[in-house]
NUVOMAR-851150 format. One record per residue (C-alpha): residue number from 1; residue in one letter; x, y, z. Coordinates in steps of 0.25 Angstrom, whole numbers, plus 5000, padded with zeros to 4 digits. Layout:
N
+-----+--------+------+------+------+
| num | residu |   xx |   yy |   zz |
+-----+--------+------+------+------+
| NUM |      A |    X |    Y |    Z |
...
+-----+--------+------+------+------+
***
This chain:
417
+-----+--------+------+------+------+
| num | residu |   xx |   yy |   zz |
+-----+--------+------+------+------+
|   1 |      X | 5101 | 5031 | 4752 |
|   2 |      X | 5096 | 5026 | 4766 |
|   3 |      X | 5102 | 5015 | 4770 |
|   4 |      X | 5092 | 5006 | 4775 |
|   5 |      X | 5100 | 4994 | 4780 |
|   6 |      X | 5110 | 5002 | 4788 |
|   7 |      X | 5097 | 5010 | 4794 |
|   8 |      X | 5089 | 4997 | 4798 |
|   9 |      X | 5101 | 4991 | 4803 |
|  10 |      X | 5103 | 5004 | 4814 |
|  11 |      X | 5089 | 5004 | 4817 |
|  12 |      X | 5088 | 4988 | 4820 |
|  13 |      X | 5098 | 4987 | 4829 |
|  14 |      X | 5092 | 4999 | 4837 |
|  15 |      X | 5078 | 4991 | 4839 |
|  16 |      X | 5085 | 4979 | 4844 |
|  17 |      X | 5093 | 4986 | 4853 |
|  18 |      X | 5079 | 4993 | 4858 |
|  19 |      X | 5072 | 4979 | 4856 |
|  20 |      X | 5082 | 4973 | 4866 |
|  21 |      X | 5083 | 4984 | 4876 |
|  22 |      X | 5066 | 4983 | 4875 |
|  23 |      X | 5065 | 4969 | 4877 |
|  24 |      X | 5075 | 4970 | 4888 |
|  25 |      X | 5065 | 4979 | 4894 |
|  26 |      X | 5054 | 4971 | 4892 |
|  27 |      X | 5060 | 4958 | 4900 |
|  28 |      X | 5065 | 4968 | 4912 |
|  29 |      X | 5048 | 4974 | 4911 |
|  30 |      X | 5041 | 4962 | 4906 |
|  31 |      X | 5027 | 4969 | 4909 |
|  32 |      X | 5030 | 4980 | 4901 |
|  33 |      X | 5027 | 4974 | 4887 |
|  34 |      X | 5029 | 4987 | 4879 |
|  35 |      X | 5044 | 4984 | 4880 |
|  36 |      X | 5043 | 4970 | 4874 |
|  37 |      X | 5034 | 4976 | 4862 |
|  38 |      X | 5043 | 4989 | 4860 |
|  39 |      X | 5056 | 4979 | 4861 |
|  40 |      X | 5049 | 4970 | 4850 |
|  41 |      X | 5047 | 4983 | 4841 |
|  42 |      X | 5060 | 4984 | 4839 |
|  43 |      X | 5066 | 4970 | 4839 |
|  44 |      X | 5055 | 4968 | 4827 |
|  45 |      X | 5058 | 4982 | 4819 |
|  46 |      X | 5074 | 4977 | 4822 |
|  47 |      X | 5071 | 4963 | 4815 |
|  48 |      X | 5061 | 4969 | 4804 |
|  49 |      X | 5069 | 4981 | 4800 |
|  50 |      X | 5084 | 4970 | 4799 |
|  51 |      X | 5074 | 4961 | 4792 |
|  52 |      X | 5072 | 4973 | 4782 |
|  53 |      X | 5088 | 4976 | 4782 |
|  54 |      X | 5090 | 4963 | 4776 |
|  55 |      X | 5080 | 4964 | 4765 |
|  56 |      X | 5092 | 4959 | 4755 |
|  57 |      X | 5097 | 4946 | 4765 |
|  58 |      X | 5082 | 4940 | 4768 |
|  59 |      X | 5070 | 4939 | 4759 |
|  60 |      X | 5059 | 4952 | 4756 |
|  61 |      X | 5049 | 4946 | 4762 |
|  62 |      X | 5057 | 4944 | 4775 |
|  63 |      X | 5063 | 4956 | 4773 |
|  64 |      X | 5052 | 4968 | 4768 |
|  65 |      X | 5040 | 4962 | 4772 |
|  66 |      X | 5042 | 4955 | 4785 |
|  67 |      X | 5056 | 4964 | 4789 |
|  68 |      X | 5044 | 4977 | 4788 |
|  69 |      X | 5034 | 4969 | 4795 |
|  70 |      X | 5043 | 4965 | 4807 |
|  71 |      X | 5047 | 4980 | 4809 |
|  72 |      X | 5033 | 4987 | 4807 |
|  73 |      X | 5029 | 4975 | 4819 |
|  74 |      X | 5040 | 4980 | 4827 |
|  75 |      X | 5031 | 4994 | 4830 |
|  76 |      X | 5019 | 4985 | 4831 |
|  77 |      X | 5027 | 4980 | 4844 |
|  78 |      X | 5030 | 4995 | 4846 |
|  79 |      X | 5015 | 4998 | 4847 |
|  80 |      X | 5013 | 4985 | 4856 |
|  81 |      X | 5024 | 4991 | 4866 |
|  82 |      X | 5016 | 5005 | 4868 |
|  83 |      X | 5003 | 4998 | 4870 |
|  84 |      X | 5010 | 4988 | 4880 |
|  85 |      X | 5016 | 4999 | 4887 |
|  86 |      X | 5001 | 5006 | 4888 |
|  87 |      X | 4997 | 4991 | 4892 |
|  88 |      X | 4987 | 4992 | 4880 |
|  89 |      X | 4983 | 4980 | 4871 |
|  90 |      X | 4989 | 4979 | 4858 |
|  91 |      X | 4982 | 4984 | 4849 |
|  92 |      X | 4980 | 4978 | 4832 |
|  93 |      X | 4984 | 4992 | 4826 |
|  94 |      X | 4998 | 4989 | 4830 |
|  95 |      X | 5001 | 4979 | 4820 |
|  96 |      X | 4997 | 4989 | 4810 |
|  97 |      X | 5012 | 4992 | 4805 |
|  98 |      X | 5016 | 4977 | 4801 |
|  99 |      X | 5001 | 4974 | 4797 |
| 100 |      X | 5002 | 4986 | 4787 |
| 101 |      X | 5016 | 4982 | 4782 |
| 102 |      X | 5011 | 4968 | 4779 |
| 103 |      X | 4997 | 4973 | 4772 |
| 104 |      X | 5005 | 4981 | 4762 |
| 105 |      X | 5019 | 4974 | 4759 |
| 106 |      X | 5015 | 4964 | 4751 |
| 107 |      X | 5008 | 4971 | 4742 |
| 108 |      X | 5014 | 4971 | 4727 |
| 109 |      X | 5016 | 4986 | 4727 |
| 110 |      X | 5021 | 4989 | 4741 |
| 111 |      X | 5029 | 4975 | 4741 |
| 112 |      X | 5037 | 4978 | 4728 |
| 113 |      X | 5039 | 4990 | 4730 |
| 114 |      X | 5050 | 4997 | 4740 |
| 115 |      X | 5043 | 5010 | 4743 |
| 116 |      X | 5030 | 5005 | 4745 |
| 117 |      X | 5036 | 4998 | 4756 |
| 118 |      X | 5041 | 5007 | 4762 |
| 119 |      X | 5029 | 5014 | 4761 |
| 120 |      X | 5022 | 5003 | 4768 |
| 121 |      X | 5032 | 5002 | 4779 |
| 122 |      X | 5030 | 5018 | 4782 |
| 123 |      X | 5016 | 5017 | 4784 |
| 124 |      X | 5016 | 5005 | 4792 |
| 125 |      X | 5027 | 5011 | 4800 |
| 126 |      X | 5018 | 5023 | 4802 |
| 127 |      X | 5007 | 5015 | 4806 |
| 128 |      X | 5015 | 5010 | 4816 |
| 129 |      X | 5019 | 5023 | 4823 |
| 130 |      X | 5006 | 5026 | 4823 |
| 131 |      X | 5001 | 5014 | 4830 |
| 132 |      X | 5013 | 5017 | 4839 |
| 133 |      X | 5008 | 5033 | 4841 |
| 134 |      X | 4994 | 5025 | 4845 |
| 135 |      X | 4999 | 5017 | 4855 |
| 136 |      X | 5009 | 5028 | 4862 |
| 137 |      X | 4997 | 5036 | 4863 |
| 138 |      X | 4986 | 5025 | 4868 |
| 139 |      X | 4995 | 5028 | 4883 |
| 140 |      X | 4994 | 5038 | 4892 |
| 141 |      X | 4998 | 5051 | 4882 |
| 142 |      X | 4995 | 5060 | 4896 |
| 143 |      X | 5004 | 5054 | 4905 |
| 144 |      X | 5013 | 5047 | 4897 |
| 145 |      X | 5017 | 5062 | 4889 |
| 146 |      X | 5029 | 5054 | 4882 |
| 147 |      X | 5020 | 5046 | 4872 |
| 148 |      X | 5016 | 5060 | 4867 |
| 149 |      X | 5029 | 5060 | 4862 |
| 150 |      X | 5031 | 5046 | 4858 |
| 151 |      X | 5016 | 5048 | 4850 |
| 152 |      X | 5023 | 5058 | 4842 |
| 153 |      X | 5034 | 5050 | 4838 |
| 154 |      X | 5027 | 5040 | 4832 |
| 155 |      X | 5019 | 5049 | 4826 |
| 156 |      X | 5029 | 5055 | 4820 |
| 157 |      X | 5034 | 5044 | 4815 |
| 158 |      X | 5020 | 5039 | 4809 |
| 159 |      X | 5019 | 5050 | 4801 |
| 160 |      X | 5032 | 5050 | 4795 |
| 161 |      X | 5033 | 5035 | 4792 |
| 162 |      X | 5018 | 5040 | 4785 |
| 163 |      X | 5025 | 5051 | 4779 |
| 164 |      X | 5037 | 5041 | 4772 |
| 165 |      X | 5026 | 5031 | 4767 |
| 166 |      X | 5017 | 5044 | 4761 |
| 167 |      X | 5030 | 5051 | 4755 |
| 168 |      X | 5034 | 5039 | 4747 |
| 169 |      X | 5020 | 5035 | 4743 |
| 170 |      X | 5019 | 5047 | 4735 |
| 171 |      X | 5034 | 5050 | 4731 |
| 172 |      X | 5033 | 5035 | 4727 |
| 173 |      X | 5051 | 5035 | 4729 |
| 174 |      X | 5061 | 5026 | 4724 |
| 175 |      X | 5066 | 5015 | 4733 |
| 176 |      X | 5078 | 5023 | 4735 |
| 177 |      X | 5071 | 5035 | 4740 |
| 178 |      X | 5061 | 5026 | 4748 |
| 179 |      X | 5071 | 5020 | 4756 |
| 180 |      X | 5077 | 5033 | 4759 |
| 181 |      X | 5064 | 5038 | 4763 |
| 182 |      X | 5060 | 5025 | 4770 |
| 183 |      X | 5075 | 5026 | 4779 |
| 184 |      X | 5073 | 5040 | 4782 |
| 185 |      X | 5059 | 5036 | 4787 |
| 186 |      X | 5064 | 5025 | 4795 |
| 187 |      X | 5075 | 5032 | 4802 |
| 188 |      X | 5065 | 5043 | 4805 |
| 189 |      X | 5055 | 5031 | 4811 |
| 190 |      X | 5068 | 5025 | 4818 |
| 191 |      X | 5071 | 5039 | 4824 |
| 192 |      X | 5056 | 5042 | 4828 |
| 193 |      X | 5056 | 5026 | 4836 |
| 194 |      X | 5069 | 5031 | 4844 |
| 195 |      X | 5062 | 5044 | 4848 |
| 196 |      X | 5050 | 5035 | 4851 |
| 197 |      X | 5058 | 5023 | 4860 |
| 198 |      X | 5063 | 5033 | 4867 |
| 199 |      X | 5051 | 5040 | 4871 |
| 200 |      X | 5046 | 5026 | 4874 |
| 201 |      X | 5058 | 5025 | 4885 |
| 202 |      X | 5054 | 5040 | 4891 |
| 203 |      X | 5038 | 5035 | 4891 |
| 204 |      X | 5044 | 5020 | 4899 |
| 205 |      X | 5051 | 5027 | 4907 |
| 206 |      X | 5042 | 5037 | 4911 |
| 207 |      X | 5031 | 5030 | 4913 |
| 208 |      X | 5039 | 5019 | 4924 |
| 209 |      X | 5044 | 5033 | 4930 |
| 210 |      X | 5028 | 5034 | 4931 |
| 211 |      X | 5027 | 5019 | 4937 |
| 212 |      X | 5040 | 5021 | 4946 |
| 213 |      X | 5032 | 5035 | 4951 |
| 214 |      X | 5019 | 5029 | 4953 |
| 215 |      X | 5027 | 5017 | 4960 |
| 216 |      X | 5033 | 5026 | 4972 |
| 217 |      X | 5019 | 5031 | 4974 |
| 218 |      X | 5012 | 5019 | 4973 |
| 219 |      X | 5009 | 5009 | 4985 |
| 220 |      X | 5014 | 4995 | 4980 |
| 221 |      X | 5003 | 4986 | 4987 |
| 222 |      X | 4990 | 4994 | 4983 |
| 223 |      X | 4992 | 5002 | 4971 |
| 224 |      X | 4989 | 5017 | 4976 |
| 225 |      X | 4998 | 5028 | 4982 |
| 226 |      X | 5009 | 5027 | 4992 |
| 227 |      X | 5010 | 5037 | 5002 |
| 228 |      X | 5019 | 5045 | 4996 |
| 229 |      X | 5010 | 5043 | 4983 |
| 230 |      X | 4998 | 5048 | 4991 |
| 231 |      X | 5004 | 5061 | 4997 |
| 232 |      X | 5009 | 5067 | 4983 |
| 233 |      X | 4994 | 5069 | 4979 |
| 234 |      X | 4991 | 5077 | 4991 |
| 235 |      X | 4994 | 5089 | 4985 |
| 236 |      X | 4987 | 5087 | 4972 |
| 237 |      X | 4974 | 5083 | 4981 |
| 238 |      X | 4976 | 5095 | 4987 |
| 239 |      X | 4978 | 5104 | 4975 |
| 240 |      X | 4965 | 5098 | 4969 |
| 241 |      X | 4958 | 5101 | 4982 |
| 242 |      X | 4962 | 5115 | 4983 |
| 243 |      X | 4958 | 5115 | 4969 |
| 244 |      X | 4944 | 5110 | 4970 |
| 245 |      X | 4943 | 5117 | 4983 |
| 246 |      X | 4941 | 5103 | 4992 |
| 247 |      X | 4948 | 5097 | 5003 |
| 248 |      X | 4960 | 5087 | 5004 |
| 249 |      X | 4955 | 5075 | 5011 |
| 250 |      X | 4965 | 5064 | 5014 |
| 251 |      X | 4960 | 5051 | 5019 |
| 252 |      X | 4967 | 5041 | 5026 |
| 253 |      X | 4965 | 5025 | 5028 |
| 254 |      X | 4968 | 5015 | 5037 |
| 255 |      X | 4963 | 5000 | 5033 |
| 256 |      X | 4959 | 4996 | 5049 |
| 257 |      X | 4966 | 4985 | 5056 |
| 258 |      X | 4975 | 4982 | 5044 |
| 259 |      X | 4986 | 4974 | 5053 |
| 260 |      X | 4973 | 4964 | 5056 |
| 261 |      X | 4971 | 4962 | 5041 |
| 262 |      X | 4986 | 4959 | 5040 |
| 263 |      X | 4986 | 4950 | 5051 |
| 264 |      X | 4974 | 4942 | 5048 |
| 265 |      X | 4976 | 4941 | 5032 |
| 266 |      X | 4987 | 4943 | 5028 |
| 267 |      X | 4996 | 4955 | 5022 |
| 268 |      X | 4993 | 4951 | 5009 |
| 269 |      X | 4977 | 4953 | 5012 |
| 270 |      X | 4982 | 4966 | 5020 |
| 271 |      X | 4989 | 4970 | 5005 |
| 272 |      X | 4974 | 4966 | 4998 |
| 273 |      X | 4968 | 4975 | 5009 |
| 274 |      X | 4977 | 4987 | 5006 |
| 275 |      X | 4976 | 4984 | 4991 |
| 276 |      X | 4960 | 4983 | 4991 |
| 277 |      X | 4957 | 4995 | 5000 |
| 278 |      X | 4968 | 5004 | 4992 |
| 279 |      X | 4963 | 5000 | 4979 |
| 280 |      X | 4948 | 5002 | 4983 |
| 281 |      X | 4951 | 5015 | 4992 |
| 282 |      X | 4957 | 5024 | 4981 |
| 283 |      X | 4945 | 5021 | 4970 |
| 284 |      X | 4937 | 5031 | 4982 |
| 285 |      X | 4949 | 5042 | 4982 |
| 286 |      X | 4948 | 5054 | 4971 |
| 287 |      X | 4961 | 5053 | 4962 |
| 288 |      X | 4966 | 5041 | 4970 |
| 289 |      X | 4974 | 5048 | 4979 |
| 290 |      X | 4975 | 5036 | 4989 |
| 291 |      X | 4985 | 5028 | 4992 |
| 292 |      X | 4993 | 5020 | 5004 |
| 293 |      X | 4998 | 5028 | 5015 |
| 294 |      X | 5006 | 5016 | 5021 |
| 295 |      X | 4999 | 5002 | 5027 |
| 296 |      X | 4986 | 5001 | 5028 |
| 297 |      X | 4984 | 5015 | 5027 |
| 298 |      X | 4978 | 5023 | 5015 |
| 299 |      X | 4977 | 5039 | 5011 |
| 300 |      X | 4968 | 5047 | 5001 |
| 301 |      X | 4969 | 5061 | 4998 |
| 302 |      X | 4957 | 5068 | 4990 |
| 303 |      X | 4951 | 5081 | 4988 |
| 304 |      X | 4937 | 5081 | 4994 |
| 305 |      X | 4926 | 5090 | 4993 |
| 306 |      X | 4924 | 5090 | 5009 |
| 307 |      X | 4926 | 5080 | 5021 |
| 308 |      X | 4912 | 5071 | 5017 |
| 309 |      X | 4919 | 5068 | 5004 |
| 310 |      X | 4934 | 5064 | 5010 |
| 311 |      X | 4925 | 5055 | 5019 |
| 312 |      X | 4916 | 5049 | 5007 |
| 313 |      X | 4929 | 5045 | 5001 |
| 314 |      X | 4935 | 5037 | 5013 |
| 315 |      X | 4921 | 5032 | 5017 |
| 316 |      X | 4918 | 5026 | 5003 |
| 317 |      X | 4933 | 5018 | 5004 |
| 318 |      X | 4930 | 5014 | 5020 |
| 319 |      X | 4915 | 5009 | 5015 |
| 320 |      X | 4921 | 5003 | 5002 |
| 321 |      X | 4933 | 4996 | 5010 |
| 322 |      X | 4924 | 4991 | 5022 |
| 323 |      X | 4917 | 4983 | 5011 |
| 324 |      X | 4928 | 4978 | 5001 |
| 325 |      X | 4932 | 4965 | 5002 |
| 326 |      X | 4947 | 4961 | 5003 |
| 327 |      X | 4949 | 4947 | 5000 |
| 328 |      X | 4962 | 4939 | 5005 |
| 329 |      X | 4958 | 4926 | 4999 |
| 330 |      X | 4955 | 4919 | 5010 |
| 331 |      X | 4947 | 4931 | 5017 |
| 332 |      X | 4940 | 4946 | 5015 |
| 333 |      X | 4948 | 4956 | 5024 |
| 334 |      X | 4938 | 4965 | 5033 |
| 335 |      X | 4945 | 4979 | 5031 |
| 336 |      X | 4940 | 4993 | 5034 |
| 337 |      X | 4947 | 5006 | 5034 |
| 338 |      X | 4951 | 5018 | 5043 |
| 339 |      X | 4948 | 5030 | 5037 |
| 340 |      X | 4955 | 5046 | 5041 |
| 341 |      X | 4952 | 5058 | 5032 |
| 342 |      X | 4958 | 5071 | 5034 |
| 343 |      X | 4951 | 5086 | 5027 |
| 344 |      X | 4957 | 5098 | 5022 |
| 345 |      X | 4957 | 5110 | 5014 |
| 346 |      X | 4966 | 5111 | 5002 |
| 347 |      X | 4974 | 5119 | 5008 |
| 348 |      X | 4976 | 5116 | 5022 |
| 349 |      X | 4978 | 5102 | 5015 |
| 350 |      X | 4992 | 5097 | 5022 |
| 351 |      X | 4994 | 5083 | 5019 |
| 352 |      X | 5003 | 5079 | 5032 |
| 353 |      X | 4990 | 5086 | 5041 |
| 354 |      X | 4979 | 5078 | 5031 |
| 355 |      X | 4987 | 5065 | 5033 |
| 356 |      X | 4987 | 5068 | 5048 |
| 357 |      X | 4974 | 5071 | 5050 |
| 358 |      X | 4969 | 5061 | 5041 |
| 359 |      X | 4977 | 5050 | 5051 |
| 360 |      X | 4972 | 5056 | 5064 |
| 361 |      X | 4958 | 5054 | 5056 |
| 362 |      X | 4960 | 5039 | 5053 |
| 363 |      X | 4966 | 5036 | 5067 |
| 364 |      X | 4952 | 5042 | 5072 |
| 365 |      X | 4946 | 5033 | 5062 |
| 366 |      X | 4951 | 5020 | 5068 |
| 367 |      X | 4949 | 5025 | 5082 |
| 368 |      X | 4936 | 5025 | 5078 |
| 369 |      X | 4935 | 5011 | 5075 |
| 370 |      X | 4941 | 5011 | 5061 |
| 371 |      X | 4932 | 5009 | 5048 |
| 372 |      X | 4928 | 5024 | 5049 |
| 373 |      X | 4933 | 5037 | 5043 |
| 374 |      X | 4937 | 5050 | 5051 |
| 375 |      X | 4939 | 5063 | 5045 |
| 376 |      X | 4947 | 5076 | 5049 |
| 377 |      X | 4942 | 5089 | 5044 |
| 378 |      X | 4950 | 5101 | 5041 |
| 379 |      X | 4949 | 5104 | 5056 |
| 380 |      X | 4953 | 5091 | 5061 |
| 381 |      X | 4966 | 5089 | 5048 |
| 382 |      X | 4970 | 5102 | 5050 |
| 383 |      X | 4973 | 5099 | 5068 |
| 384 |      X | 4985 | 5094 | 5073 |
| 385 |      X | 4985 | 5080 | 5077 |
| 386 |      X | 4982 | 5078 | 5090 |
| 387 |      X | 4993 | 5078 | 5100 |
| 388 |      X | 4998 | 5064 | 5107 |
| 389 |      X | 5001 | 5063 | 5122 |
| 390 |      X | 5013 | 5060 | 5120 |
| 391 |      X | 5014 | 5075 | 5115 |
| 392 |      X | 5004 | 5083 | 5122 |
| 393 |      X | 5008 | 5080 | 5138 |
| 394 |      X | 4997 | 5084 | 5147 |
| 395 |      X | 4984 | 5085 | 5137 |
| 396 |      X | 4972 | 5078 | 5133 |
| 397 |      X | 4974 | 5071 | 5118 |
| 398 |      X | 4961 | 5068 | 5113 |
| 399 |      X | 4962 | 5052 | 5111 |
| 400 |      X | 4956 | 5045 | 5098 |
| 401 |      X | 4943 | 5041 | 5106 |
| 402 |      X | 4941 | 5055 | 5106 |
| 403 |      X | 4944 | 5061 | 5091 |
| 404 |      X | 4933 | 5050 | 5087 |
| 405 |      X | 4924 | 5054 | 5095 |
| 406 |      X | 4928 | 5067 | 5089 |
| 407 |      X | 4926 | 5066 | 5076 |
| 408 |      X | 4912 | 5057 | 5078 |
| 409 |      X | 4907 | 5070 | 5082 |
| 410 |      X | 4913 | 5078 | 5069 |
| 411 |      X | 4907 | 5069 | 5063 |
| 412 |      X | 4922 | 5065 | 5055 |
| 413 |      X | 4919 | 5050 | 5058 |
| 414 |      X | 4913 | 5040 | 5048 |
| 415 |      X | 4914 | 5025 | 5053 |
| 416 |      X | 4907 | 5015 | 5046 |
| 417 |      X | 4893 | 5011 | 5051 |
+-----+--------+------+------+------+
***
């Protein structure tokens, strides 16, 4: 015969154990609500299943109808913790375990009789798996493949509690055979929730590697990529490029006479400029592949049909931020932006050339009188940069005056009007 009090006892101190270590969690992280609600589960199966252990010491109604209640709430709090974790509201069905333990319980036939409850208790044990396998699977299934996994567990643990409550439904057992039915169940269950907790840990801890990832790559003040961030998806722009037979454009920004804006206002309205421009800018870049270079300086990388599109793009953000208003509180910042683009095919793509030429471009930009957009072509991005004097004793280096001119000529030069 199973012994039912030595198998309770085991599996209560277990959840307390795991309900202090979640709660433990929970005040280090108190944002993260799923650790409270998963730390509850527990604390609540541990007082409702020593609750059913001393069914001879308390009353049955204490004991049997409430012990019962308590634990099936306990995987209502489970459910609660994977809809917190997804940041989802709660949702009614899962209070569906204890709702239908208290619908059938005090019924004369089910209350009176041990199998039937245990019956009871399986179904509504199943239910809560269920409602479990539901809220595992309302994330992200595609980038989140653990919960695949983690589904199945409950799955497999819905259908057997189902199975039990079918099984003794139409063997109609003893009670001696129901409880060593019923214990073999629950160890099975309680196995099946360590399987479950630990693939709860892996699918944490992968996701805060995700968050720890995405921090390194991720500029703090506005939100989008941080150089190093940027330049890992140059080489899937140019992949996609070479794909769809376009050319990589990158596209470098420069917000004009930043230092003024700092000095005038405030760094804290400089930080509301960067913020606004980078948070407008990348709603106008394919993919989002923006982010911030360093300063006041911005960078985009897009695969573009042919040089009108690469400057469509940068025109409709130098347009768009001529005209946004950035407010300080006290007063609206007048901001405009430099703009540099840089062409090439897909395969003479070479991001340290792009980045180079794009830089001379926007240098031209601001010799033009800033507010405007310069573009090098493949020609101009695939040159050398021009030599200093420093470095080239005895010849004519073409000034800045000179490239502007240049390029009002090719026609590379958009200003606003």
């Amino acid at each position: 015969m199973f012994n039912i009090a030595t198998g309770l006892a085991i599996w209560c101190s277990e959840a307390m154990t795991l309900a202090l270590v979640l709660f433990v969690a929970w005040r280090h992280n108190v944002r993260n609500e799923a650790y409270l609600y998963w730390g509850l589960g527990f604390f609540l199966t541990a007082i409702g299943f020593a609750m059913i252990s001393l069914r001879s010491e308390i009353p049955s109604l204490l004991s049997i109808e409430v012990g019962n209640a308590i634990a099936l709430l306990g995987q209502s709090a489970w459910v609660a913790g994977f809809l917190a974790l997804d940041r989802k509201k709660i949702e009614w069905w899962a209070l569906l375990p204890p709702a239908i333990w208290l619908a059938g319980i005090f019924l004369p036939w089910v209350n009176t009789d041990y199998s039937n409850r245990v019956v009871l208790y399986n179904l509504a044990s199943a239910t809560g798996a269920t409602a479990l396998a539901m809220a595992v699977a309302a994330g992200d299934m595609r980038r989140e493949r653990t919960r695949i996994k983690l589904m199945g567990v409950f799955v497999i643990q819905g259908g057997l509690c189902f199975a039990s409550a079918l099984t003794m439904a139409v063997t109609l057992p003893s009670d001696i055979e129901a409880t060593n039915l019923g214990g073999v169940s629950a160890m099975a269950s309680a196995f099946l929730l360590t399987i479950a907790f630990a693939l709860t840990c892996r699918l944490v801890m992968e996701r805060s590697e995700r968050h720890l990832r995405a921090m390194t790559l991720t500029d703090s003040l506005t939100g989008v990529l941080n150089r190093r961030g940027l330049l890992g998806y140059f080489e899937s722009i140019q992949e996609r490029a070479h794909g769809e037979q376009r050319q990589v454009a990158v596209i470098l920004f420069d917000l004009d006479h930043f230092k003024r804006v700092n000095d005038r206002f405030g760094h804290q309205s400089g930080d509301a400029v960067l913020t606004a421009f980078a948070r407008m800018a990348r709603q106008y870049v394919p993919n989002n592949i923006f982010g911030r270079m360093g300063g006041e300086e911005f960078a985009a990388f897009a695969a573009v049909a042919d040089q009108t599109e690469a400057e469509a793009i940068a025109e409709a953000i130098r347009t768009e931020f001529c005209r946004l208003p950035v407010s300080t509180g006290e007063a609206i910042v007048p901001v405009t932006v430099s703009i540099g683009i840089a062409l090439a095919s897909s395969i003479e793509a070479n991001i340290d050339k792009l980045i180079s030429a794009a830089d001379r471009a926007l240098y031209a930009a601001k010799a033009a009188g800033r507010n405007c957009t310069v573009t090098f072509g493949e020609e101009e991005a695939a040159a050398p940069a021009p030599a200093t004097p420093s470095t080239t004793a005895g010849e004519l280096v073409p000034t800045v005056d000179d490239q502007v001119e240049a390029l009002r000529r090719m026609g590379a030069l958009s200003r606003a009007g």
